[in-house]
C-alpha positions in Angstrom: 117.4 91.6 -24.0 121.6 91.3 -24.7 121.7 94.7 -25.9 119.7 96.4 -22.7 121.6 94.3 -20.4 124.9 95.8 -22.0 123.5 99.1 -21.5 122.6 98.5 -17.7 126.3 96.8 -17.2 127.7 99.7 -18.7 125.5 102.3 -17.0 126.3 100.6 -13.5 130.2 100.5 -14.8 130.1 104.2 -15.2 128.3 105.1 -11.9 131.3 103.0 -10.0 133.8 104.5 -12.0 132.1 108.4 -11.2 132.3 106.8 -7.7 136.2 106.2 -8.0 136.8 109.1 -10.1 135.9 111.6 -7.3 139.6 110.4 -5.6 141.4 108.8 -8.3 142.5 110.3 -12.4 142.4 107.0 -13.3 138.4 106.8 -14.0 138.3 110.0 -16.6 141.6 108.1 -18.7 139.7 105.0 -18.1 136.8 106.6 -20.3 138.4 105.8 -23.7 140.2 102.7 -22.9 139.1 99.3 -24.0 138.6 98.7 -20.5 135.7 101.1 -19.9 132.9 99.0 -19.7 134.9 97.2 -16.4 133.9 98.6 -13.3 137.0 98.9 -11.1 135.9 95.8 -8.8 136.8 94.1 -11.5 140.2 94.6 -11.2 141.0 96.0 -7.9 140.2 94.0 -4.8 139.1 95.4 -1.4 138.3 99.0 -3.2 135.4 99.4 -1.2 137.6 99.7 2.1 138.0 103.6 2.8 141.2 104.2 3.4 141.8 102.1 1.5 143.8 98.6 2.7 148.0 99.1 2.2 149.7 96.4 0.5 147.3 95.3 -2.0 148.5 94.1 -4.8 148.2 95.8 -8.0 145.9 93.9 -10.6 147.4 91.6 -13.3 146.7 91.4 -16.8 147.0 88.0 -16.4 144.1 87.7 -14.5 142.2 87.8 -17.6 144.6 87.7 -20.4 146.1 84.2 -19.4 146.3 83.2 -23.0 147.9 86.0 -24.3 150.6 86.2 -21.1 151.2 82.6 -21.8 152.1 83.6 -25.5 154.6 86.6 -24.5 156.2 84.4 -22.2 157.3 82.0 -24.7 158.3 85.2 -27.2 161.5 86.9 -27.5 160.4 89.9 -25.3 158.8 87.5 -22.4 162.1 85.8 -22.4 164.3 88.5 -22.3 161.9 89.9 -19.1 162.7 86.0 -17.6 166.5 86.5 -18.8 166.4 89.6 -16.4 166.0 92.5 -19.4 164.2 95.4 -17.7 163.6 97.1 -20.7 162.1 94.2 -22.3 158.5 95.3 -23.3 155.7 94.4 -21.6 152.1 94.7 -21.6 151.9 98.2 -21.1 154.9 99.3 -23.2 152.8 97.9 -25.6 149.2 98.6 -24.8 149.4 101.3 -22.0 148.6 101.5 -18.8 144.9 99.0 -18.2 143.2 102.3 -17.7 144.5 103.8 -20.8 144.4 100.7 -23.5 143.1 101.7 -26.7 141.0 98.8 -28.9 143.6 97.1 -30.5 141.2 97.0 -33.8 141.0 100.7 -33.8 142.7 102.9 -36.4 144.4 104.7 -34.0 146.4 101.3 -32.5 146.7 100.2 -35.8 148.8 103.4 -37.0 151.2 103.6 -33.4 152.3 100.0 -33.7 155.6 101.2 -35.9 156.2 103.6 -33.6 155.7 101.3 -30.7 158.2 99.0 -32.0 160.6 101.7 -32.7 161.0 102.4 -29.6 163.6 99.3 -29.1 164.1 98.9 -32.8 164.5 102.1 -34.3 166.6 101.4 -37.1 164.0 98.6 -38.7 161.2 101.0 -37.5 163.5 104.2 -40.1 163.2 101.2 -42.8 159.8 100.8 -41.9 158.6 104.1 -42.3 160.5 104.9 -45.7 159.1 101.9 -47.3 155.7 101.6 -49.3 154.0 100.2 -46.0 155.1 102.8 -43.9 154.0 105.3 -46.1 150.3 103.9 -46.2 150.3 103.6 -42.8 151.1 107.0 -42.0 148.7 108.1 -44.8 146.0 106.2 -42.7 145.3 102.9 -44.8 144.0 100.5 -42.7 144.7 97.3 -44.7 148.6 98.6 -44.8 150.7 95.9 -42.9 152.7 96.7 -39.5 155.2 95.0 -38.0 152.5 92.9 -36.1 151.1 91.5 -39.3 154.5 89.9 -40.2 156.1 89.3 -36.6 152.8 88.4 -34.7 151.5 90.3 -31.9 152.3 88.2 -28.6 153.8 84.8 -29.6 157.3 87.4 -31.4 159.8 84.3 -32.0 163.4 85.2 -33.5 164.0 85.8 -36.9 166.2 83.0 -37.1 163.6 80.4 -35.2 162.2 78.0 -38.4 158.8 78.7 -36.5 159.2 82.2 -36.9 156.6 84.0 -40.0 159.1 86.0 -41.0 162.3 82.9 -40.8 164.8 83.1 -44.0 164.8 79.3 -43.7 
């Protein structure tokens, strides 16, 4: 019963996005995200208005991420954002755009989250790759630790923070 049910959400997930897809790119990325078995109700309000209504707002990982949002609020990135840092990452730096967001348990994810990083810390991310880890990573082991494994994913604290994993203290 759960697993035809999936099947018939998914199915009438598809048809909405073929629906959407006829006017908007979004739907063929949306494909091979983690968000494809969504339909794009789920996320964007009053889509069924043609034109559609200006001034709606754009959806918010919050909306069903609370948890994690409350987490990179309290990290170093979310409060750099709050300090006013623009290039402070946020979800999509991170994960994409929402119609683009790999499976953060896939391979793939796994092996871009050095480079991810790099992007702000690209010294570390140099170390990173030299070292034993960032050479199984790049060979493709996926038991070889990333910066996530060490630093956390959403809840990042400073180095120098006693709550912090990876504190010398």
């Amino acid at each position: 019963g759960f697993v035809l049910w999936g099947w018939v959400s998914f199915a009438l997930a598809q048809s909405g996005q073929d629906e959407c897809s006829a006017c908007h790119s979004q739907g063929k990325q949306l494909q091979t995200s983690a968000h494809a078995r969504l339909d794009c109700a789920s996320c964007h309000a009053e889509h069924e208005k043609y034109p559609h209504p200006a001034n709606v707002p754009k959806p918010a990982c919050t909306a069903c991420h609370s948890g994690i949002a409350a987490e990179h609020a309290r990290s170093v990135h979310g409060r750099a954002l709050q300090a006013g840092n623009a290039a402070a990452p946020t979800c999509a730096v991170c994960h994409g755009s929402a119609h683009e967001t790999k499976d953060t348990k896939s391979a793939e994810f796994h092996q871009r989250v050095p480079e991810t990083c790099g992007i702000c810390h690209t010294e570390i991310a140099q170390q990173f790759r030299a070292s034993a880890h960032g050479v199984a990573v790049e060979r493709g082991v996926a038991a070889a630790p990333v910066c996530t494994n060490c630093h956390g994913e959403h809840s990042i604290l400073a180095p120098r923070s006693g709550a912090s994993p990876v504190s010398p203290g």
